[in-house]
C-alpha positions in Angstrom: 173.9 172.5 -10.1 171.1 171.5 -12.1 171.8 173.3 -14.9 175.1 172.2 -15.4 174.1 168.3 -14.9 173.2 166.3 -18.2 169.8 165.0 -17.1 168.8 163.4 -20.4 171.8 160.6 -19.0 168.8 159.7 -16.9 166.7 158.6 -19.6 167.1 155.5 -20.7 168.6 153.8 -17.2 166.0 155.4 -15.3 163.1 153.8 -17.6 164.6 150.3 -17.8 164.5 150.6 -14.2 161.1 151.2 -13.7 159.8 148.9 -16.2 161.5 146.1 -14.4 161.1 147.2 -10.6 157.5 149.6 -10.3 155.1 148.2 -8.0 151.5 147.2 -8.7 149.3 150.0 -7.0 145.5 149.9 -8.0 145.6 153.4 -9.9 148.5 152.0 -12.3 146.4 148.7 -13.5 143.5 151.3 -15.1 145.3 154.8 -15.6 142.1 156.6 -16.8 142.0 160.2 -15.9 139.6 160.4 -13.1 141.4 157.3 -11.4 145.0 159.0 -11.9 143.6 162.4 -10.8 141.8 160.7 -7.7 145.1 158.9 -6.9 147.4 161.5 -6.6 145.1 163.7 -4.9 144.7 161.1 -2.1 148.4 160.5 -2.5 149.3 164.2 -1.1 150.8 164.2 2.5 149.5 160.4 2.6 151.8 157.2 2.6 150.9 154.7 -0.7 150.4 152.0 1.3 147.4 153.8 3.5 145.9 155.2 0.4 145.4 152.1 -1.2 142.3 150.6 0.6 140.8 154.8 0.4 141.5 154.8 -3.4 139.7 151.2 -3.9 136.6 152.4 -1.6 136.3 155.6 -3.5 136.3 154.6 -7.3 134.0 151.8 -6.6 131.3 154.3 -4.5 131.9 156.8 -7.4 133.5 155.5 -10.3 133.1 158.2 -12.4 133.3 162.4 -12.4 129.3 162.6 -12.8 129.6 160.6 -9.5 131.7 163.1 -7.7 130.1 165.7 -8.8 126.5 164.6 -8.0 128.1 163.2 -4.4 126.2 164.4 -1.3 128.9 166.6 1.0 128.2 164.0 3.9 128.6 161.2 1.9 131.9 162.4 0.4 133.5 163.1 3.9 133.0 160.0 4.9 134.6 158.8 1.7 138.0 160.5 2.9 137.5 159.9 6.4 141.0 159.3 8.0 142.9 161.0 4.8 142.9 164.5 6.1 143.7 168.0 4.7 139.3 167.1 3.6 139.6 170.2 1.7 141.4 168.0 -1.0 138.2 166.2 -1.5 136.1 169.7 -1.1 138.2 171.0 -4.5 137.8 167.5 -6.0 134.2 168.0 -6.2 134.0 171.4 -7.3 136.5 170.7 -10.3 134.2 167.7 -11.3 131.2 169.9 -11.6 133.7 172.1 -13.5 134.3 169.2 -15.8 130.5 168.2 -16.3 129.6 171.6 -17.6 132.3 172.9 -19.8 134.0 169.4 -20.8 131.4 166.8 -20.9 132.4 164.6 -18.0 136.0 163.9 -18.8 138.6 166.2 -17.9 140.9 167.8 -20.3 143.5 166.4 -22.4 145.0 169.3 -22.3 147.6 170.6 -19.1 146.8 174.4 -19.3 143.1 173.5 -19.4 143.6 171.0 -16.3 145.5 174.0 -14.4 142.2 175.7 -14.0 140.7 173.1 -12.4 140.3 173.8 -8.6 142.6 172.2 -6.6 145.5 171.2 -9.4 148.3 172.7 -9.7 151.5 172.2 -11.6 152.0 168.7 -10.2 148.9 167.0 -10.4 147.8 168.7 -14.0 151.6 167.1 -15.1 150.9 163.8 -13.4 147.5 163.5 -15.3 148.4 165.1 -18.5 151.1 162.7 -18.5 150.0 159.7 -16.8 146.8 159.1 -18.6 147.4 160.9 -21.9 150.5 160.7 -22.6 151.6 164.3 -22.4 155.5 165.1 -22.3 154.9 167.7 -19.2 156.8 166.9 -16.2 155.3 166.2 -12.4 158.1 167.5 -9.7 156.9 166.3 -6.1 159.3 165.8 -3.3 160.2 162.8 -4.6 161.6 164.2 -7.9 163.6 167.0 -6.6 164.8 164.9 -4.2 166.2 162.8 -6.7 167.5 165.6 -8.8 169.0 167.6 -6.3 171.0 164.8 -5.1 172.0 163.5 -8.5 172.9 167.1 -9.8 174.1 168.4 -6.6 171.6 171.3 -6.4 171.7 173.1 -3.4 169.0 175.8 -3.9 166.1 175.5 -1.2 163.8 173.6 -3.1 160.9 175.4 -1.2 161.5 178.3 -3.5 158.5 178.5 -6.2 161.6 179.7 -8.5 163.5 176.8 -7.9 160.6 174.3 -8.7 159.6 176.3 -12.0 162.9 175.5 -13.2 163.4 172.3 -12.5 159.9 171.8 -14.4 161.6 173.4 -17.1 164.5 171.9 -16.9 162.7 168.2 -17.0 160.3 169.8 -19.9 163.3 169.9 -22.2 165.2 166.2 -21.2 162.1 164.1 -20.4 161.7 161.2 -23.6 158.6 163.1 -25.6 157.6 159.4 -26.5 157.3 157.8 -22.8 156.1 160.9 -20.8 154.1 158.3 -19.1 157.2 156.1 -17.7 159.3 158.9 -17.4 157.5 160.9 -14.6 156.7 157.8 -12.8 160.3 156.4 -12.5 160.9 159.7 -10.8 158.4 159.4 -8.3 159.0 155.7 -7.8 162.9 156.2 -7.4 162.1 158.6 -4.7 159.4 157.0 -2.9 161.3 153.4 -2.7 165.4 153.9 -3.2 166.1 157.4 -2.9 164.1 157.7 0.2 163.4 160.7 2.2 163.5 158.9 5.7 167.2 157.6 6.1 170.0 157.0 4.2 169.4 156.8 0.4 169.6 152.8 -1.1 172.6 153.7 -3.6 173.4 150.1 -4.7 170.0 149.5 -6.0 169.9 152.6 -7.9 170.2 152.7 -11.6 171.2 156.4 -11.8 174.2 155.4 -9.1 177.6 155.9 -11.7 175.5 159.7 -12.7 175.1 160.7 -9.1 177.2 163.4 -8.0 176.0 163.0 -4.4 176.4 159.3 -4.4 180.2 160.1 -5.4 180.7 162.7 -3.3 179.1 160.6 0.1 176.9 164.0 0.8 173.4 162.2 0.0 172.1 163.2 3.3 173.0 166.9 2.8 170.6 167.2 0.2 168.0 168.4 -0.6 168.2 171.6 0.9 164.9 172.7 2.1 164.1 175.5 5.0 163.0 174.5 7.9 158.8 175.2 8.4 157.2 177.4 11.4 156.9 176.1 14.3 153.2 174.7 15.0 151.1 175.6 17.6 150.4 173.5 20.4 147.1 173.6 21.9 145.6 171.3 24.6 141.8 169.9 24.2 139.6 168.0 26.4 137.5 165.3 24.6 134.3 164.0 25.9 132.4 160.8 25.0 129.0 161.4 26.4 127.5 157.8 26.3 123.8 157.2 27.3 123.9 153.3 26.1 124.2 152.7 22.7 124.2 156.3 22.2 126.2 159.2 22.1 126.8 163.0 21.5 128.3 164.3 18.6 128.7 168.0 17.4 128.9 169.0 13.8 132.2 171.4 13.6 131.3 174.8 11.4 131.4 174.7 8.0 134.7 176.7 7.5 138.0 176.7 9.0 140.0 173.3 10.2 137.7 170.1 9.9 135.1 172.4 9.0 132.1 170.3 8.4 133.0 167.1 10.5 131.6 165.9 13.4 133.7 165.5 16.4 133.1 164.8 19.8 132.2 167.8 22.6 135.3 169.3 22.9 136.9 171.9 25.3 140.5 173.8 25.2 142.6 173.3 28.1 142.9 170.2 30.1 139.8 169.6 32.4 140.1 167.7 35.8 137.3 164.6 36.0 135.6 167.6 38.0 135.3 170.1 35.8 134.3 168.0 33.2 131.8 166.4 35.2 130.9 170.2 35.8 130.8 170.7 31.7 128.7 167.6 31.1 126.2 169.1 34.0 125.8 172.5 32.7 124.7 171.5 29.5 122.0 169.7 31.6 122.6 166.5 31.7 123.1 163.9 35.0 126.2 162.1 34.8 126.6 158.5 36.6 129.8 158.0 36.2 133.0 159.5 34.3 136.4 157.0 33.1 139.3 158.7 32.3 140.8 157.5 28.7 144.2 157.6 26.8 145.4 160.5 25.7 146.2 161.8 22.1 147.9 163.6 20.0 147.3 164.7 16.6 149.5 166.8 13.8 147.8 169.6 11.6 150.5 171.4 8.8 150.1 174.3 11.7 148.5 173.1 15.2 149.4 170.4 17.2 146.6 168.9 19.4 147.5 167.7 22.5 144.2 165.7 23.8 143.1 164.1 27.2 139.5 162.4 27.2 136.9 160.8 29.4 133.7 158.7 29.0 130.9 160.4 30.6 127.8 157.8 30.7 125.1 159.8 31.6 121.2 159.2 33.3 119.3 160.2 30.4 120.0 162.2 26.6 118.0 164.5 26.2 117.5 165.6 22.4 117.5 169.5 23.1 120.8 169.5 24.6 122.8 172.2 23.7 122.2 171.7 19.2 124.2 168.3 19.9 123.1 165.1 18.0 122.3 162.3 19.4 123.7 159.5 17.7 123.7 155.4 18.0 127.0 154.1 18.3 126.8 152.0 14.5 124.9 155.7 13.1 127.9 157.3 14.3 130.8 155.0 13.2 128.8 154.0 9.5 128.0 157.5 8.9 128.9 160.3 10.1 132.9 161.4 9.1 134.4 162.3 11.8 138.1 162.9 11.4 141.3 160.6 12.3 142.1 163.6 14.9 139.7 161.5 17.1 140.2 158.2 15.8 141.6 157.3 19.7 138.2 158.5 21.2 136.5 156.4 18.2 137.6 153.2 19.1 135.8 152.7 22.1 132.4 153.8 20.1 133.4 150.9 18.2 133.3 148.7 21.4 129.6 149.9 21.5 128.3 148.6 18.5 127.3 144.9 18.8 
C-alpha cells in the first residue's frame, strides 16, 4: 500500500533518469507559465505526439494570455480544431480574462491562487506551479498513479477522489523541495513512455525496477485498479454534404451542450436510405441532381458513441434562405470555420473541392 512504501527511494533514481532519458517536446524548451498551462491543457485525453503541431500553432497565433483573452470565440475554435472536449479551450479563455483583471497578465505564482482559475484543478495548478515556478506541489495524472500503484502495490480504485488526495499528499511530503520541477515530470514521463498504460510495462528500462513491488511480484498488469466507466450511448447519424460546386452547406450547432458552437454538416439521427435523404435534401427546398453514398464513421465522445453513414448530395442550385444554413465555399469552410474531428471523414472530400 502506498502508505507503507518508502517513496522518497524514488527520488534520486527517478531524477537521474529523467535528466538522461526526457524527450524534447516544444513546451519543455520555454517552460513559461502560459506555455506549460497551454500544454497540459491540450495534453488532456490527447496523445503528445498529436498535440505537438496544436501547441506550436497556438502559441505562435497567441503567444501570450492578453492574446487568449482578447481571442475571437471563432477564431479560438478553430485554434483547437481536431483536439476535442472544445470546452477545455472555452475555460482557457475565461481564466485568461481572469488573469488580465486581477493579476496583470501572468498567472499566479501561487497554487491555491491558480486553483481558482476556471478550468484547473489539482493537476494542472501542480503541473504549473511546479513546472514553471518551481513550486514543491505534486501533479498526479494517470500516468503517476499508475506508476505508484504499481511500485507500492496499491490496490485502492484510483477513481476514488479520496484515493487521489492522498496520494497528492503523500507525494507532497517525499517529492525533493529543491527539483519540484524534475520531480513531477519524471513521473509523468515514466508513465507515458516505460510504465505504459497500453501493454505490458518496459521493466528492464526502468530505473525504479529493484523498488518495484509489482515488478517483483510479476502482477504489473493487475494494477492499477480502476472501475470500469458506463457504458456509452450509441446513436446512429446521417451526414449530408450538400455540394452546389465549390460550395456547400454547413450548420452552426447551438451554443450549449456537445460541440456547442461548431459547425457541422446537416445531420439527421437514424440511418437514412439514398431515398430518404434525397427526400430531406428536397424538403428543405432544394433540387438534388445526384446523391454518392460515402464511407461510414465512427466517432468516440467520454459518453456517446456516433455511429455515422453519409452521402454527397450535389444539388441544382443553393439557395441562401435555405432553412438558417450557410452557404459556404469549400476553402471558407476548411480555413475557417471549426468544425470538429467528429466529421473529419465527411471533411476530406471538401478538401478535394478546393483547388
Amino acid at each position: 500500500m502506498i502508505f507503507d512504501f518508502d517513496l522518497q527511494r524514488i527520488n534520486v533514481p527517478l531524477i537521474e533518469w529523467f535528466e538522461k532519458n526526457k524527450r524534447i517536446l516544444p513546451w519543455r524548451e520555454r517552460p513559461e507559465p502560459y506555455r506549460v498551462w497551454v500544454s497540459e491543457i491540450m495534453l488532456q485525453q490527447t496523445r503528445v505526439e498529436a498535440v505537438k503541431p496544436y501547441f506550436e500553432r497556438f502559441v505562435a497565433e497567441l503567444p501570450t494570455v492578453q492574446d487568449l483573452a482578447e481571442c475571437s470565440e471563432e477564431r479560438l475554435l478553430k485554434l483547437w480544431e481536431g483536439l476535442g472536449y472544445y470546452n477545455r479551450v472555452r475555460n482557457m479563455q475565461i481564466a485568461a480574462k481572469t488573469v488580465m483583471e486581477e493579476y496583470e497578465g501572468v498567472l499566479p505564482a501561487n497554487y491555491e491562487e491558480l486553483l481558482k482559475l476556471k478550468g484547473i484543478g489539482h493537476y494542472t495548478a501542480g503541473a504549473i506551479a511546479s513546472i514553471a515556478y518551481g513550486i514543491p506541489v505534486p501533479a498526479v495524472d494517470g500516468n503517476v498513479l499508475r506508476v505508484i500503484t504499481r511500485l507500492s502495490e496499491d490496490d485502492t480504485d484510483i477513481m476514488k477522489q479520496s484515493f487521489k488526495n492522498m496520494m497528492e499528499n503523500a507525494l507532497r511530503e517525499s517529492m525533493p523541495k529543491d527539483a519540484a520541477s524534475a520531480y513531477n515530470q519524471a513521473l509523468m514521463e515514466l508513465g507515458a513512455t516505460v510504465c505504459v498504460p497500453n501493454g505490458e510495462p518496459q521493466c528492464e528500462a526502468c530505473p525504479l525496477w529493484d523498488l518495484c513491488i509489482t515488478r517483483r511480484k510479476g502482477t504489473a498488469m493487475q494494477y492499477p485498479v480502476k472501475s470500469k466507466a458506463k457504458k456509452r450511448r450509441l446513436e446512429d447519424k446521417t451526414v449530408l454534404v450538400i455540394q452546389d460546386g465549390n460550395k456547400v452547406i454547413m450548420n452552426r450547432r447551438p451554443k450549449k451542450g456537445l460541440l456547442a458552437g461548431m459547425y457541422e454538416f446537416p445531420n439527421v439521427e437514424g440511418c437514412l436510405s439514398e431515398e430518404e435523404a434525397l427526400g430531406y435534401v428536397k424538403d428543405l427546398g432544394l433540387v438534388p441532381v445526384r446523391i454518392q453514398k460515402l464511407e461510414e464513421a465512427k466517432h468516440i465522445f467520454s459518453h456517446i458513441e456516433w455511429h455515422m453513414k453519409g452521402y454527397v448530395v450535389k444539388v441544382a442550385q443553393l439557395e441562401e434562405d435555405t432553412g438558417g444554413f450557410l452557404f459556404l465555399e469549400a476553402r471558407d469552410c476548411i480555413e475557417n470555420y471549426p468544425v470538429p474531428s467528429a466529421f473529419e471523414r465527411y471533411k476530406e472530400y471538401i478538401r478535394g473541392l478546393v483547388k
